[in-house]
N, C-alpha and C positions, 0 to 999 in steps of 0.2 A: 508422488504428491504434487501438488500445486507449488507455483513461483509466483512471487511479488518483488512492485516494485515499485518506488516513493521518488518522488522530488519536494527540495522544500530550497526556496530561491529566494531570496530579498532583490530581485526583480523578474517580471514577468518573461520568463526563459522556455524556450521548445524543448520536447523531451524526444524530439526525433531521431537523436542519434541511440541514445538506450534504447530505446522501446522498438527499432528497428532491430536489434543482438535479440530483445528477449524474447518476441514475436516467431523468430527462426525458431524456437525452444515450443513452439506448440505446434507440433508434427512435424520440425525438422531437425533440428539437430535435435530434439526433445523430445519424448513422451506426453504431454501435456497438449490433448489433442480435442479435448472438452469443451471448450470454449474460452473465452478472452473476454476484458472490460476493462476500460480506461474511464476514469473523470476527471476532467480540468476543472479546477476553482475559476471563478472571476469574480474578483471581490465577494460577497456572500451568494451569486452565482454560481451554479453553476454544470457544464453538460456534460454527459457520459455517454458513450461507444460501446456495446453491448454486441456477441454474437456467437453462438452456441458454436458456428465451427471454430473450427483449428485457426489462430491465429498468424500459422507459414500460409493458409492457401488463403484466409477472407482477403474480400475486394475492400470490407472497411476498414481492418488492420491496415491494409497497404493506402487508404485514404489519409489515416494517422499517421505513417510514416512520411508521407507526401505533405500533410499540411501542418505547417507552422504553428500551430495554436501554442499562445505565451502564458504562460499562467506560473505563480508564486506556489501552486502545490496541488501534485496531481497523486493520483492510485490507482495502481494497474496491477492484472490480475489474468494470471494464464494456467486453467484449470485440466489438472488428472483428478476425473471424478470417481469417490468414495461411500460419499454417501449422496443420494437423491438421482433423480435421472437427467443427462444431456439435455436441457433446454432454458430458455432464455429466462425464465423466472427463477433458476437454480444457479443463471451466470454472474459472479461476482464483476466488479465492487456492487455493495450492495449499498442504497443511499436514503437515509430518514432524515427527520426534519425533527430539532429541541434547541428550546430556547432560540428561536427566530433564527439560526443555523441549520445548514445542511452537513450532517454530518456521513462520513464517506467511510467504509469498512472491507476489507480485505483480510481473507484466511488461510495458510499453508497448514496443514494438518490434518488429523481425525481424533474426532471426540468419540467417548464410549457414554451409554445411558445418559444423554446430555436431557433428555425428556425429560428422564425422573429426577436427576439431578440440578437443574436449573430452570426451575417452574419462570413461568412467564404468564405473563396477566393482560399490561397495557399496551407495549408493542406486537403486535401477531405477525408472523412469519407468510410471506406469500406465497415460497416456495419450502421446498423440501429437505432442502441441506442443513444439518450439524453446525455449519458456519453461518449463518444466518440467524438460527435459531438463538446459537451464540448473542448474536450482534442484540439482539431482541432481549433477551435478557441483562446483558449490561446496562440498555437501556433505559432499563424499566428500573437498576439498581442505583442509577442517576437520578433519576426521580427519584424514589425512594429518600436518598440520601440528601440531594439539594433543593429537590422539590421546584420551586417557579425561580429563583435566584441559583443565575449561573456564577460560580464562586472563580476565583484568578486563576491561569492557566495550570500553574506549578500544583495550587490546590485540586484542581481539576483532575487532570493525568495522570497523578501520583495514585489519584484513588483506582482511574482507570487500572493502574499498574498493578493494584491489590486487585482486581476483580480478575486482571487477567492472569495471575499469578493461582486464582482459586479455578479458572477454569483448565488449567495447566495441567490440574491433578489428573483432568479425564482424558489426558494425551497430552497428543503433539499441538502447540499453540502457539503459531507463528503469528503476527497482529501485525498489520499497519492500520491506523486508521485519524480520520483527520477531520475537525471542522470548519477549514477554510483557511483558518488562522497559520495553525502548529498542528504537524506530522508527527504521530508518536510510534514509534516500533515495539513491538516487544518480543524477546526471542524466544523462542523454547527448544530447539535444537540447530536453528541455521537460519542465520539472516548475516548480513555484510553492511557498512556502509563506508559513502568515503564523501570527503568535503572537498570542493574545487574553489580555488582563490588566486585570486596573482600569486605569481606570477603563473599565468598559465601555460600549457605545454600539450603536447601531440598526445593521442590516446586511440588505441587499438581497440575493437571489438572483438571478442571469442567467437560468436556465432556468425559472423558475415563479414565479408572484408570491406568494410568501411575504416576511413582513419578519419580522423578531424584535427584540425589545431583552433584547440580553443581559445588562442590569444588571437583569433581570426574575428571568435564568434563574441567577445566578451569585452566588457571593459575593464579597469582594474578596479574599479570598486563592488566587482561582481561577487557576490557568494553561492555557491549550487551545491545542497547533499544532495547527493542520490542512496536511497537504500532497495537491496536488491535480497534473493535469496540466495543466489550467486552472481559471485563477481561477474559483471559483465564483460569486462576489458584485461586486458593480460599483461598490459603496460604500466599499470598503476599503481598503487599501493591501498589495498582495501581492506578497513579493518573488519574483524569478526569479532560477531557479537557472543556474550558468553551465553549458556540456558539460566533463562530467570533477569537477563539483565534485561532493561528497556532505556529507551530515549527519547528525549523531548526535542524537534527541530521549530524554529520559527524564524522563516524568513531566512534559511540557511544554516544558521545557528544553532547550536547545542543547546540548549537552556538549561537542561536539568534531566539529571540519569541516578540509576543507583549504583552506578560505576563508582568503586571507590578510587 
């Protein structure tokens, strides 16, 4: 299956160091050889890296890796493709536009009769993929449900958390997805996350021998989740998500989960 992976910063922070570990994981130390896709927020901006190869050999993966870009919350995405064929209109994150937002969408898993079972009207799907098709149909259950008034965040994502809880039924439904704002996870059999705060400390990557000390890179009023499908780093302590739980990040922060 496919690997994702989230930031969510209460300040504008480079995800160069994860995104360098998880990168090696598509056609090198990894399986996931299908293609890759990252997008940075920039205030309700925002730009995305797209490319049907393998994110160990693309020249724009390794452009990512190389350039700094800072942003409060990003979604990355390194695909073993399942359903639809290798190409750039099937490469995750996939990204729509509601309620004067751009909202960013990312899938680990496989759905079964996701057609018959999740009809779809006002967002249409560009490409081929199960996770897409997904994304499109949420969408459309947003409307539906909030219609032109976008309601509080907590209102918001709880609902997301039901929608992604019905799509669950038809598999594996691994979810990240974000409008700029707040990072939501939702797990269905593996996702990890973990929160970085003063005081900070050294951290090893799995896939590539890089180390960093992030009391180098940070201040102390710094906050950084990362949520990943696997832990990235062998040094840290990451927690794991249970199946059916989900999380709300903003600006670093936990806001609200069904974690009791």
């Amino acid at each position: 299956m496919c690997e994702l992976l989230a930031m969510s910063a209460n300040v504008p922070t480079d995800i160069c160091f994860s995104f360098s570990g998880l990168m090696q994981r598509g056609g090198n130390t990894g399986p996931h050889r299908d293609g890759w896709g990252i997008t940075f927020y920039e205030g309700k901006g925002c730009r995305s890296f797209k490319d049907p190869l393998p994110s160990a050999h693309s020249p724009i993966a390794r452009l990512v890796t190389e350039y700094p870009i800072k942003s409060e919350a990003v979604i990355c995405h390194i695909r073993q493709a399942n359903s639809g064929k290798v190409c750039l209109e099937n490469t995750h994150p996939f990204t729509r536009q509601m309620w004067g937002r751009n909202w960013t969408y990312a899938h680990n898993g496989q759905l079964a009769n996701f057609q018959q079972e999740l009809p779809i009207k006002m967002h249409i799907p560009i490409g081929t993929t199960d996770s897409e098709h997904a994304f499109c149909w949420l969408l459309d259950q947003l409307h539906y449900k909030f219609a032109e008034q976008e309601p509080d965040e907590v209102t918001l994502f709880s609902f997301v958390a039901k929608l992604s809880e019905r799509i669950r039924q038809l598999g594996v439904f691994n979810l990240i997805i974000s409008n700029g704002e707040c990072v939501f996870s939702f797990c269905s059999n593996n996702l990890h996350w973990i929160t970085r705060r003063a005081p900070f400390g050294l951290a090893n990557l799995i896939d590539a021998e890089i180390k960093v000390d992030f009391k180098k890179e940070t201040t102390d009023k710094d906050i950084v989740t990362v949520v990943a499908t696997r832990p990235l780093t062998d040094d840290e302590v990451w927690q794991k998500m249970q199946p059916g739980q989900w999380q709300l990040f903003r600006f670093g922060e936990s806001i609200a989960s069904n974690l009791k």
